[in-house]
Structure formats: structure tokens, C-alpha cells
C-alpha positions as CSV (number, residue, x, y, z in Angstrom):
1,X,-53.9,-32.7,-68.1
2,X,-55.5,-29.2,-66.7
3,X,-55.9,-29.1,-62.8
4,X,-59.3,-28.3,-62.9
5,X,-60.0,-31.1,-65.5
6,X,-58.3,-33.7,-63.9
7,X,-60.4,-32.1,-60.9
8,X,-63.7,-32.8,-62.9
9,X,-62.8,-36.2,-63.7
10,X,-62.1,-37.5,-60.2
11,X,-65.6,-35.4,-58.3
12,X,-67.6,-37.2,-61.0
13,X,-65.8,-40.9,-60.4
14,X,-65.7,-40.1,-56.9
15,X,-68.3,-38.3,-55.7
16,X,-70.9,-40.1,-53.0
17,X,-73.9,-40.1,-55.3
18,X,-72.3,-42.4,-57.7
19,X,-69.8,-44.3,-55.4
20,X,-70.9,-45.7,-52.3
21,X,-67.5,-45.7,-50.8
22,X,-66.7,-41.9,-52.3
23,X,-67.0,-39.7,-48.9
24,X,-63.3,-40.6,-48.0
25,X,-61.9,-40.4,-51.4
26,X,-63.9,-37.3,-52.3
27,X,-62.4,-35.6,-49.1
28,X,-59.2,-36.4,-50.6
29,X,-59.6,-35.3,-54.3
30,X,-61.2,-32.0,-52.4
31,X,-57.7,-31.3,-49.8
32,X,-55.5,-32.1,-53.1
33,X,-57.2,-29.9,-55.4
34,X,-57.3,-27.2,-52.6
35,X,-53.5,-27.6,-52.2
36,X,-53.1,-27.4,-55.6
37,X,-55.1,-24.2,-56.6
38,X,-53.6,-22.5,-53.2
39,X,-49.9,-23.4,-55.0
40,X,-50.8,-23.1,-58.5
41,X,-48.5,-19.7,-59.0
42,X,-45.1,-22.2,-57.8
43,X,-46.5,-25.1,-59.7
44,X,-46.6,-22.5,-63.1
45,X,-43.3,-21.2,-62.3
46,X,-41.5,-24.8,-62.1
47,X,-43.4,-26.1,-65.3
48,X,-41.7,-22.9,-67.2
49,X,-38.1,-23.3,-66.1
């Protein structure tokens, strides 16, 4: 699944609106997409090799 997608899927499960307990897992889904995007050019090159 794309980053960005799987990204989509979790803000809409997760986000505070729609989840009462979704602040602390929406911080979460938010630090590990950020890692993700800041790492996506070493995430590409191990995915090719």
C-alpha cells in the first residue's frame, strides 16, 4: 500500500472528530508518516535492491 494512502486511511479512522480517543493515536499516525516522508528516498532505494 502507497504511504500517503495508508496515511489517508488511518487520519480518517483516527482522527478526533470521529474517534473520541484519536488525539494520542493521531499524534502517532502524524510522527510516523513524518518519519516516513523525511526517509522516503532510503525507503525507495531498499524496495529496488
Amino acid at each position: 500500500m502507497d504511504i500517503k494512502a495508508a496515511y489517508k486511511k488511518s487520519a480518517l479512522k483516527y482522527h478526533p472528530d470521529r474517534n473520541p480517543l484519536g488525539a494520542e493515536l493521531m499524534k502517532a499516525v502524524n510522527t510516523a508518516f513524518d518519519f516516513l516522508m523525511a526517509n522516503i528516498d532510503k525507503i525507495n532505494s531498499f524496495q529496488s535492491t
